[in-house]
C-alpha positions in Angstrom: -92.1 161.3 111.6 -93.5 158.1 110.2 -97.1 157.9 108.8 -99.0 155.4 110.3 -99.9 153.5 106.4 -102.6 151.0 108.2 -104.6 154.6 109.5 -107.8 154.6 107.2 -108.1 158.0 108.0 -111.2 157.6 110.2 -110.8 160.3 112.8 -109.9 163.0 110.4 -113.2 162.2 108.0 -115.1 162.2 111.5 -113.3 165.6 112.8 -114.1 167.2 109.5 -117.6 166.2 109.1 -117.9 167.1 112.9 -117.2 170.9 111.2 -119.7 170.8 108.8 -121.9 170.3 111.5 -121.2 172.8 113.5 -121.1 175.5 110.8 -124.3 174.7 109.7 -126.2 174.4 113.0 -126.5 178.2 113.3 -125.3 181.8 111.8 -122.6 182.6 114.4 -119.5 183.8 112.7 -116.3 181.4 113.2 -112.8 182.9 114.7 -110.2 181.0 114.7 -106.7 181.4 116.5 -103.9 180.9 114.2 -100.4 180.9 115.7 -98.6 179.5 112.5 -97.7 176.1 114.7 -99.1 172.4 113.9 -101.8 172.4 115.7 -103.2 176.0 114.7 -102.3 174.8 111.3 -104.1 171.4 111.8 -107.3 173.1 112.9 -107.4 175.9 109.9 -106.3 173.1 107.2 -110.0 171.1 108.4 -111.8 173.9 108.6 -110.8 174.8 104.8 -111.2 171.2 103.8 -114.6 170.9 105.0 -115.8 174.1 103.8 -114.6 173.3 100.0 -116.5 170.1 100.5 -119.8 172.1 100.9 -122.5 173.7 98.5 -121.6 177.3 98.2 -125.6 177.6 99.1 -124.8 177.0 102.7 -121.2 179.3 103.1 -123.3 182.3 104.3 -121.0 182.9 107.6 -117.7 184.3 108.0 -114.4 182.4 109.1 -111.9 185.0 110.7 -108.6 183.5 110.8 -106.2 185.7 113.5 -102.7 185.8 114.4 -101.9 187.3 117.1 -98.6 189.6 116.4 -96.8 190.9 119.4 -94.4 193.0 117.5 -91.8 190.7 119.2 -92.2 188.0 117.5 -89.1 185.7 116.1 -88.5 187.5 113.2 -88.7 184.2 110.7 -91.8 182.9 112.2 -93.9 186.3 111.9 -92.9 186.6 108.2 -93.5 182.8 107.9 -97.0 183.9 109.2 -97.7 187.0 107.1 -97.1 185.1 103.9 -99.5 181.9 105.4 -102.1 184.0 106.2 -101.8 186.1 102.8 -102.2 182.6 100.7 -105.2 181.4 103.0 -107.0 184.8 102.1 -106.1 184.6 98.2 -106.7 180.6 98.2 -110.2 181.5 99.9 -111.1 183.9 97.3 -110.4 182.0 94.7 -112.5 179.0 95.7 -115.1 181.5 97.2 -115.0 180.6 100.8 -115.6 183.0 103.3 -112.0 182.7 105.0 -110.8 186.8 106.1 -107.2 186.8 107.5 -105.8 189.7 110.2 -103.3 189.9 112.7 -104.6 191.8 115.8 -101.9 193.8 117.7 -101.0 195.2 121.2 -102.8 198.9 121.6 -99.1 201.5 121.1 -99.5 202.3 125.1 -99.1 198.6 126.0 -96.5 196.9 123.9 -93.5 195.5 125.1 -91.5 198.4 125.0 -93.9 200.9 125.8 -94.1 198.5 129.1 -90.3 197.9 129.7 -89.0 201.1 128.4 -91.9 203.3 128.6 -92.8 202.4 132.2 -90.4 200.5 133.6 -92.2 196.8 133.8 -89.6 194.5 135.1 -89.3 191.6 132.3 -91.6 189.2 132.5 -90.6 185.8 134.5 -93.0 183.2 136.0 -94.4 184.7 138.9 -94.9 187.8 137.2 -95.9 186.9 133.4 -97.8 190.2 132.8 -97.2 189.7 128.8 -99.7 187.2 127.8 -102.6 189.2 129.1 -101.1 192.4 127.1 -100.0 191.0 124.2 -101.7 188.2 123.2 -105.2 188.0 125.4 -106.5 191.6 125.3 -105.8 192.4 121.3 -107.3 188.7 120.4 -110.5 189.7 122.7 -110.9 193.2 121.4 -111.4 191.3 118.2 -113.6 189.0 119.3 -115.8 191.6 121.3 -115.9 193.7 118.1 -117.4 190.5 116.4 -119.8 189.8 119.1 -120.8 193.5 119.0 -121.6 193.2 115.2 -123.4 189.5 115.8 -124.3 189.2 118.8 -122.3 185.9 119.6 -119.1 184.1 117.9 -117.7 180.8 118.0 -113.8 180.9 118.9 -112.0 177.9 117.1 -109.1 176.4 118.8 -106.0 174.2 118.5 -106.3 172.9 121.6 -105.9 169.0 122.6 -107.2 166.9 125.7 -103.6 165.2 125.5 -101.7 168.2 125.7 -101.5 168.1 129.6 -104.1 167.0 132.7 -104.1 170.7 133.2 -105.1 171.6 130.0 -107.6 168.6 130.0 -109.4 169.6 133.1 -109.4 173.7 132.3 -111.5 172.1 128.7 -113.6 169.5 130.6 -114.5 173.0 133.4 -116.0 174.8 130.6 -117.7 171.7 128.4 -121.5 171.4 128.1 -123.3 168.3 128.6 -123.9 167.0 125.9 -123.0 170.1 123.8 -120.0 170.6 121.4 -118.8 174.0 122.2 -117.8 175.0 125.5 -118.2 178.2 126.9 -115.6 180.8 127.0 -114.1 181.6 130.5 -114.5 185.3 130.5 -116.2 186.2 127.3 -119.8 185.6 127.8 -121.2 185.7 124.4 -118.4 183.8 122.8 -118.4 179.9 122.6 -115.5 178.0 122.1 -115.1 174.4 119.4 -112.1 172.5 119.6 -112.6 170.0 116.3 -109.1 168.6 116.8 -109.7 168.0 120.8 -109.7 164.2 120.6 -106.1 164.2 118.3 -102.7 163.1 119.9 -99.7 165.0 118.5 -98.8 161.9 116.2 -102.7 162.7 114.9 -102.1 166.1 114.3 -98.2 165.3 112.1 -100.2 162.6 110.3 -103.1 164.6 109.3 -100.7 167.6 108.3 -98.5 165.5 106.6 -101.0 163.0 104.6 -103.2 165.8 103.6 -101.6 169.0 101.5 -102.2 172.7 102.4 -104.9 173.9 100.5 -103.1 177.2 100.1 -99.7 175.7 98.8 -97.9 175.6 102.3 -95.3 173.0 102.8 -96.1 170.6 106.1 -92.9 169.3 106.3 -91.3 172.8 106.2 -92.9 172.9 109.3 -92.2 169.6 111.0 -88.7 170.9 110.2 -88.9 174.3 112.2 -89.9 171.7 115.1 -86.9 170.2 114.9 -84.8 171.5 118.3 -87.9 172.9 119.5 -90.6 172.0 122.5 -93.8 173.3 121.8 -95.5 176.0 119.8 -97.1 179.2 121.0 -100.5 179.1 120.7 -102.9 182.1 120.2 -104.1 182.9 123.5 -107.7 183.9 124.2 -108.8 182.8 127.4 -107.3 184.1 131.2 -107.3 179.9 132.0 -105.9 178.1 129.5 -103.0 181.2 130.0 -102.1 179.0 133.0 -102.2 175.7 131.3 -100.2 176.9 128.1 -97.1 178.1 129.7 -94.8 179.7 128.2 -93.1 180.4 124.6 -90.0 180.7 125.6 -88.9 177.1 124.8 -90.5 176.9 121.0 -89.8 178.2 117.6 -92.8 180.4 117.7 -92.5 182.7 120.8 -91.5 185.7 121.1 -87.8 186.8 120.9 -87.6 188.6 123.4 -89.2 185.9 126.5 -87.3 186.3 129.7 -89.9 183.8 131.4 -87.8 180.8 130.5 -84.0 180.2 131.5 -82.9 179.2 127.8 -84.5 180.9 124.9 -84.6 178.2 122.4 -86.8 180.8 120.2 -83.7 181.7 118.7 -81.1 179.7 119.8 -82.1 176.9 117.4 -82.1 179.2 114.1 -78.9 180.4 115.5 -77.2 176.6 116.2 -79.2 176.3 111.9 -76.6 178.8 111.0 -78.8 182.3 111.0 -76.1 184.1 112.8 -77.5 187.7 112.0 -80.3 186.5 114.8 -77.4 186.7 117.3 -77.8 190.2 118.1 -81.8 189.5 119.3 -80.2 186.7 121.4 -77.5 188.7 123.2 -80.2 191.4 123.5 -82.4 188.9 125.5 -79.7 187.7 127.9 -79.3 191.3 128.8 -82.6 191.7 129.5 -83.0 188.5 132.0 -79.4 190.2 133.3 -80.7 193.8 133.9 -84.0 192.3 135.4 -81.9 190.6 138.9 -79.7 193.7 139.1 -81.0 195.3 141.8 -79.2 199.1 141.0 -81.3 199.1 137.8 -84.4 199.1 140.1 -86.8 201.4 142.0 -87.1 200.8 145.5 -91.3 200.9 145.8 -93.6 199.2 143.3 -95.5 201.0 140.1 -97.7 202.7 142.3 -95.4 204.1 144.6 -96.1 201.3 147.5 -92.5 200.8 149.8 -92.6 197.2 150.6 -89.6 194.9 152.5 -88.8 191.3 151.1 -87.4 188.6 153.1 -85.0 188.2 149.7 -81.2 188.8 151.7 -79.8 188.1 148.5 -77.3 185.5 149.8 -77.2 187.3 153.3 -77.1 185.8 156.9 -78.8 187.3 159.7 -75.9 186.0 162.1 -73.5 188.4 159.4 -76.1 191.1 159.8 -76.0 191.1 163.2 -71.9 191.1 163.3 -72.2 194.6 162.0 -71.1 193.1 159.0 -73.6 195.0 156.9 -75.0 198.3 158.2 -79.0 197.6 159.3 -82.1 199.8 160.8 -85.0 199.3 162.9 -88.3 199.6 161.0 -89.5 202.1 163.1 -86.9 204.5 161.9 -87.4 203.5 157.8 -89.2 207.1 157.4 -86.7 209.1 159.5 -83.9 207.3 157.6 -85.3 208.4 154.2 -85.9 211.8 155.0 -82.7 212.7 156.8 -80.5 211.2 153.6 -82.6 212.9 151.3 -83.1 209.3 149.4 -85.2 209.3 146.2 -86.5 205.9 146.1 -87.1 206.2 142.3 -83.4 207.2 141.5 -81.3 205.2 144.1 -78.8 202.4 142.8 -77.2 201.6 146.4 -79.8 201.2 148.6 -78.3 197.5 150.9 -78.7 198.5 154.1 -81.1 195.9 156.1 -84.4 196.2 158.1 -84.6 194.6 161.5 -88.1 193.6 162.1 -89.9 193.7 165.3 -89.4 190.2 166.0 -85.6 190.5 165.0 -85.4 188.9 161.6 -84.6 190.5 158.9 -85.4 192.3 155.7 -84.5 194.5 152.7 -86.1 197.1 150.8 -87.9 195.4 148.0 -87.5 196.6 144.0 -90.2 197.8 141.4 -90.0 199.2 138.3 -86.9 199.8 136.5 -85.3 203.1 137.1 -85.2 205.8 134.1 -81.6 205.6 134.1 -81.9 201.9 133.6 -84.8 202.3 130.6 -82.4 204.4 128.9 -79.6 202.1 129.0 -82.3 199.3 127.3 -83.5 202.0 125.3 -80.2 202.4 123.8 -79.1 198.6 123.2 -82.4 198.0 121.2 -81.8 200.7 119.1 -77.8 199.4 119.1 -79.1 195.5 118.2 -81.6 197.1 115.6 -78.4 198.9 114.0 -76.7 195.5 114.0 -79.9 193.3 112.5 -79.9 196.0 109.8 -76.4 195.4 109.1 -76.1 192.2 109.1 -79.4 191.0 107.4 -82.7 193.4 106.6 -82.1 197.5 106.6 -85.9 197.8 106.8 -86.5 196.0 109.7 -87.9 197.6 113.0 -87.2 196.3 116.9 -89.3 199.1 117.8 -91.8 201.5 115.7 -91.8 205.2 116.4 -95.4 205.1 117.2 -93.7 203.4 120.3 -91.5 205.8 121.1 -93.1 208.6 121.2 -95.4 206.7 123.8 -92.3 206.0 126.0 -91.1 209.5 125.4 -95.0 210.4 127.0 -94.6 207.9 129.9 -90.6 209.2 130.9 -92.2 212.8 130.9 -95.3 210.9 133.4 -92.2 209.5 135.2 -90.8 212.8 136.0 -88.0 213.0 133.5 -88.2 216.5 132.4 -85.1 216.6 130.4 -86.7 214.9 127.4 -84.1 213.1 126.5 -85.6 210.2 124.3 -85.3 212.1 120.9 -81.6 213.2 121.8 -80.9 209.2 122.6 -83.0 208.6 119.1 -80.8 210.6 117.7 -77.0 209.7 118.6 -78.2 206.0 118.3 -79.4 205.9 114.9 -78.7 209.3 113.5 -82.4 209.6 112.2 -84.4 213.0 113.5 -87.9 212.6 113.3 -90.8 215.1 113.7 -91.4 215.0 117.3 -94.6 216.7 118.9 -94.3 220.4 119.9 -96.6 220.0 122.3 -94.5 217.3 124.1 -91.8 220.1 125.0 -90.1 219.7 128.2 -91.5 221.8 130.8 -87.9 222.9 131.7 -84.4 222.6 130.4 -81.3 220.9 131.9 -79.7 223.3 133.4 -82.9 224.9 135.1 -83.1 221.4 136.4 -79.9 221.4 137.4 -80.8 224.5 139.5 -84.0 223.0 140.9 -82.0 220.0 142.3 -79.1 222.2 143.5 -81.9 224.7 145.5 -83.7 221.7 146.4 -81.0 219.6 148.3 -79.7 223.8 149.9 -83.2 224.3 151.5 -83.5 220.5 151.9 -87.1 219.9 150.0 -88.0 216.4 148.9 -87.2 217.0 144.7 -89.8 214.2 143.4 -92.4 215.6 145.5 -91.7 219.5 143.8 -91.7 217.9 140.2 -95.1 216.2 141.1 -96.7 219.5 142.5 -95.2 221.4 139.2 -96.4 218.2 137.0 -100.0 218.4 138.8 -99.9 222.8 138.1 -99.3 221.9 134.4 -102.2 219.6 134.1 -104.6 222.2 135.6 -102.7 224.9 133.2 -104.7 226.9 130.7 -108.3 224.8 132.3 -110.5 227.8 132.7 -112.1 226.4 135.6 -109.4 225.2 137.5 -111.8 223.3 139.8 -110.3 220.7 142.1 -106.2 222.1 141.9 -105.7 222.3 145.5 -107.2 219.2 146.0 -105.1 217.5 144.2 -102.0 219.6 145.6 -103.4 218.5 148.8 -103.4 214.7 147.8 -99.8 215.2 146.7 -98.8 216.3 149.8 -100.4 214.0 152.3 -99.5 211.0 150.2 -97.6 208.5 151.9 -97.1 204.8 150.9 -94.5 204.3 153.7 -97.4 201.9 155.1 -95.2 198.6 155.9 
């Protein structure tokens, strides 16, 4: 990166005298999204400047700086962030700015691995990038919300940039005011959003970082070297729209480890090609997880709510090879019959190819859902394996996942049928550590008794899944002393049906 030596420096003096402005046209407090990348870093370096520049008569509002931590986050990048946000907090206090640092988290029951693991969420991929929203959108909102609860408005600062993309241009220009600086947020309607660094090109944005020091002691050209072999960054993500227009992580430095979204994860492949080998482990981990995702054994046949549904997916199949007798097919007025007389549980089922000819003779396949229990088990058990390994091979303290999280997924299996209770016992053998599980989380019965349920199940030839959820719905009504609407819901159980294709 060259800097431009003819640049008087005009845009930045206008950009930072633009933020004066602003944060002395009214008393809304100031949040602003800090990711750790240039431009986040850009946009918190001007606000800081232009603050120090001002009487300490007028700093009567606060400025939230928030990072949004997914608890999958490259390792290297969230400590990188930690410590940033630790020495913009200390810097701040020292020169008496009102600057407050946090890093707002995914709720326990929606993490990554209470999503995958807990309740089987396929991994995220394009069409299906249910991530962001958990994340990164809902814990930056909650945040926000709490401030606009306490103030009654906020002002959301961004790093976003006109030149990023048309998309991105045109989502911005959708929410601007005429003749107004902020532009109003797309689903938050008491917060406002001010992009000060909306007019800057990405040469703007190294020049300004580069010609100007961090206030708090960071090195800029630490960071134009972690974007060496990388794409983009991975901004904080606060809005449902500019979700579209950012993409995702996968293909930067600063996403999360773990992003099946992308084909390559360059996340870590480029520390890894820097010589950080003990981040090998997280990268084999990943591939697994885009592998396990397109096996379609490691998959429930229905969606999360229980829906069947067909998919014109033949995975590679002809319908001149179905039609040979090739593969073994049904008519899709026999789907239910077919079920019923092979006793198939659509939850449990690994080998479940067999083709449905459609009414107008094409044909289709039994779509897939969540992952299977048997399948979260197995993905259970390599994180805690690849956790082992990190441990090993670099940091003994660090966590993949915490055991606030597992005791959520252990909650969520037991939700899912799996009576067992195996999670601690699979806690257990993997990292020989026993921890103080819940009492109250007791199975309600123990293998063997459900190895004679199954057993007098398939003998009198009752549906098993359907049992389990009559004895689950029994044990929620159990010690109520009004047990007001039980039969109801028994009723409900029985009569549900989401054969509707």
């Amino acid at each position: 990166m060259e800097l431009n030596i003819f640049n008087t420096g005009g845009k930045f003096t206008e950009a930072k005298e633009l933020v004066k402005e602003v944060y002395q046209s009214d008393n809304r407090p100031w949040v602003v999204g800090f990711s750790g990348g240039k431009d986040s870093t850009a946009v918190v370096q001007l606000v800081f400047q232009a603050l120090s520049e001002l009487d300490s008569s007028v700093l009567k509002k606060k400025v939230y700086v928030i990072s949004s931590d997914t608890l999958v986050e490259t390792p290297l990048i969230i400590d990188k962030i930690t410590r940033t946000l630790g020495r913009i907090e200390e810097k701040a206090i020292e020169l008496g700015l009102p600057f407050e640092t946090q890093k707002v988290r995914p709720k326990v029951e929606q993490t990554f691995w209470a999503s995958i693991i807990g309740k089987g969420y396929p991994t995220p991929r394009q069409k299906f990038r249910w991530c962001t929203d958990r994340l990164k959108i809902d814990p930056a909102n909650r945040f926000i919300l709490d401030k606009v609860d306490q103030f009654g408005e906020v002002v959301m600062l961004l790093g976003v940039r006109d030149s990023e993309s048309s998309t991105r241009a045109a989502v911005m220009q959708s929410h601007t005011i005429e003749g107004k600086t902020l532009m109003r947020h797309s689903t938050l309607s008491n917060a406002f959003v001010f992009a000060p660094i909306r007019t800057f090109n990405v040469d703007d944005v190294w020049e300004f970082l580069l010609q100007y020091e961090s206030p708090w002691g960071d090195d800029n050209n630490e960071l134009l070297q972690l974007y060496q072999d990388s794409s983009s960054e991975c901004p904080l993500v606060v809005d449902k729209e500019v979700k579209e227009s950012a993409g995702s992580c996968g293909n930067s430095r600063f996403g999360c480890w773990t992003c099946t979204v992308v084909n390559e994860d360059k996340a870590l492949s480029g520390f890894i090609n820097n010589g950080v080998d003990w981040l090998r482990p997280l990268y084999d981990f990943r591939n697994f997880l885009v592998e396990i995702r397109e096996d379609r054994t490691k998959r429930q046949k229905h969606r999360m709510n229980g829906e069947v549904y067909l998919t014109s997916n033949l995975g590679g199949v002809t319908k001149e090879e179905i039609e040979a007798r090739n593969y073994p097919y049904i008519e899709k007025a026999n789907i239910k019959q077919f079920i019923e007389e092979n006793n198939i549980n659509l939850a449990t089922i690994e080998d479940l190819d067999i083709y449905v000819k459609e009414d107008d003779g094409n044909f289709k396949r039994f779509g897939v859902g969540p992952f299977t229990l048997s399948a979260r088990e197995e993905i259970l058990r390599k994180l805690l394996r690849t956790q082992k390994a990190v441990r090993e091979l670099y940091d003994p303290t660090i966590e993949l996942i915490t055991f606030e999280e597992l005791k959520v997924i252990r909650k969520y299996w037991h939700d899912d049928l799996q009576w067992e209770d195996r999670l601690p016992q699979i806690v257990e053998e993997e990292t020989g550590e026993v921890y103080d599980w819940y009492h109250d989380d007791r199975p309600v019965f123990k293998e063997d008794q459900i190895t004679d349920l199954e057993t007098l199940c398939q003998e009198e030839g009752i549906n098993l899944n359907l049992l389990k959820q009559l004895i689950s719905v029994e044990k929620d009504y159990s010690g109520v002393k009004v047990r007001r609407g039980l039969f109801q819901a028994f009723d409900k159980t029985l009569k549900q049906d989401f054969l509707h294709l």
